[in-house]
NUSELO-401566 format. One record per residue (C-alpha): y, x, z; residue number from 1. Coordinates in Angstrom, 3 decimals, padded with zeros to 6 digits. Each point is the difference from the previous one (the first is absolute). Example, Ala and Ser with C-alpha at 12.3 -4.5 7.8 and 13.67 -1.06 7.14 Angstrom:
REM residues 2
-004.500,012.300,007.800,1
003.440,001.370,-000.660,2
***
This chain:
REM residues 89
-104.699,-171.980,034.787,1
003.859,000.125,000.198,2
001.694,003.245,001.571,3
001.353,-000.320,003.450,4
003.383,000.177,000.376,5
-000.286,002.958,002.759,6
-001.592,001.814,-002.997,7
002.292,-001.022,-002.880,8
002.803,001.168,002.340,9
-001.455,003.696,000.383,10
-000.742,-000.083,-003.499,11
003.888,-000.607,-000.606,12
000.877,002.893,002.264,13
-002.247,002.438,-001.081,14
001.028,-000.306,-004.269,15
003.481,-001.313,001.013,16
002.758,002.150,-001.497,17
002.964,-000.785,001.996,18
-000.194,-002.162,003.450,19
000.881,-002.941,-001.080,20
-002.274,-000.002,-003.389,21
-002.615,-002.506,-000.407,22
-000.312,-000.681,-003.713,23
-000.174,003.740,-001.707,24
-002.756,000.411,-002.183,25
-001.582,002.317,002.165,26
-000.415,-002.571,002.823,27
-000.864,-002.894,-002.257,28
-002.857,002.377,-001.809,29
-001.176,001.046,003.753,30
-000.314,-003.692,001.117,31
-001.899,-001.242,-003.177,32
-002.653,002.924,000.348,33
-000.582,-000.937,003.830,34
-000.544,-003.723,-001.631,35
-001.993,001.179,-003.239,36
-002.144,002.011,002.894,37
-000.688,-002.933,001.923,38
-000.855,-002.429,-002.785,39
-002.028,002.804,-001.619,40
-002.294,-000.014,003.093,41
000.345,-003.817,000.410,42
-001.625,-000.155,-003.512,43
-002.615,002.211,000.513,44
-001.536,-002.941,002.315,45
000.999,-002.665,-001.955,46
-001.205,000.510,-003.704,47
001.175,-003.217,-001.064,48
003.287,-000.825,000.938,49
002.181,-000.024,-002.799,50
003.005,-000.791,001.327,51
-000.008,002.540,002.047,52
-000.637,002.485,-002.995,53
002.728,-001.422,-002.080,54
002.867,000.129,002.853,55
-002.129,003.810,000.211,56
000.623,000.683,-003.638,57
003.717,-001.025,000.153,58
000.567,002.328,002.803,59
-001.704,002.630,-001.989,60
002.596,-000.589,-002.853,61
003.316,-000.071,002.396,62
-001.003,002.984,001.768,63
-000.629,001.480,-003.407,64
003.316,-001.247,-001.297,65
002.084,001.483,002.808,66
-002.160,003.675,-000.383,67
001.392,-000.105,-003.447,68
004.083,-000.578,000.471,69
-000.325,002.696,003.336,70
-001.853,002.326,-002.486,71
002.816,-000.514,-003.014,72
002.994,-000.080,002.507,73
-001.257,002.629,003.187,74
-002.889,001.908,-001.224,75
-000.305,001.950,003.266,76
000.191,-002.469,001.973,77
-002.958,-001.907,-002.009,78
-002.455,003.354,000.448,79
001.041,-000.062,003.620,80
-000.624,-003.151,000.460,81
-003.400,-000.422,-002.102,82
-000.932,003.079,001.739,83
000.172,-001.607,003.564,84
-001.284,-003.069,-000.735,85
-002.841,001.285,-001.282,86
000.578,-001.982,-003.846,87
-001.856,002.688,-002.033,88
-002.412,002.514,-000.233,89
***
């Protein structure tokens, strides 16, 4: 239910900005969709586990917290980003 750390990795290079970044916005919203994904679909099958949801729900709000300083501070770089993630319709 984790992420692998094979994946996390190629999630860092793909959103990183420089070579050495690992804490951007971009890269910490692109790692907490790939978990909100995965706990989304773990829910699905599991209707009643709450804790689950909650640590779901906070996840939800961090992601939603760092879309909103990237939007203020780098607006392009929030469109480009909610663009390739997929984030809205």
């Amino acid at each position: 239910m984790s992420i692998t750390r094979e994946r996390k990795s190629e999630l860092i290079k793909e959103y990183q900005r420089a070579s050495s970044d690992t804490g951007s916005p971009e890269v910490q919203v692109a790692v907490l969709s790939h978990r909100i994904r995965q706990l989304t679909d773990h829910l699905k099958g599991h209707n009643k586990d709450h804790a689950s949801r909650r640590g779901l729900l906070m996840m939800v709000s961090r992601r939603r917290r760092l879309l909103d300083y990237l939007k203020s501070t780098q607006p392009e770089t929030y469109f480009q980003l909610i663009d390739k993630l997929g984030l809205r319709k």
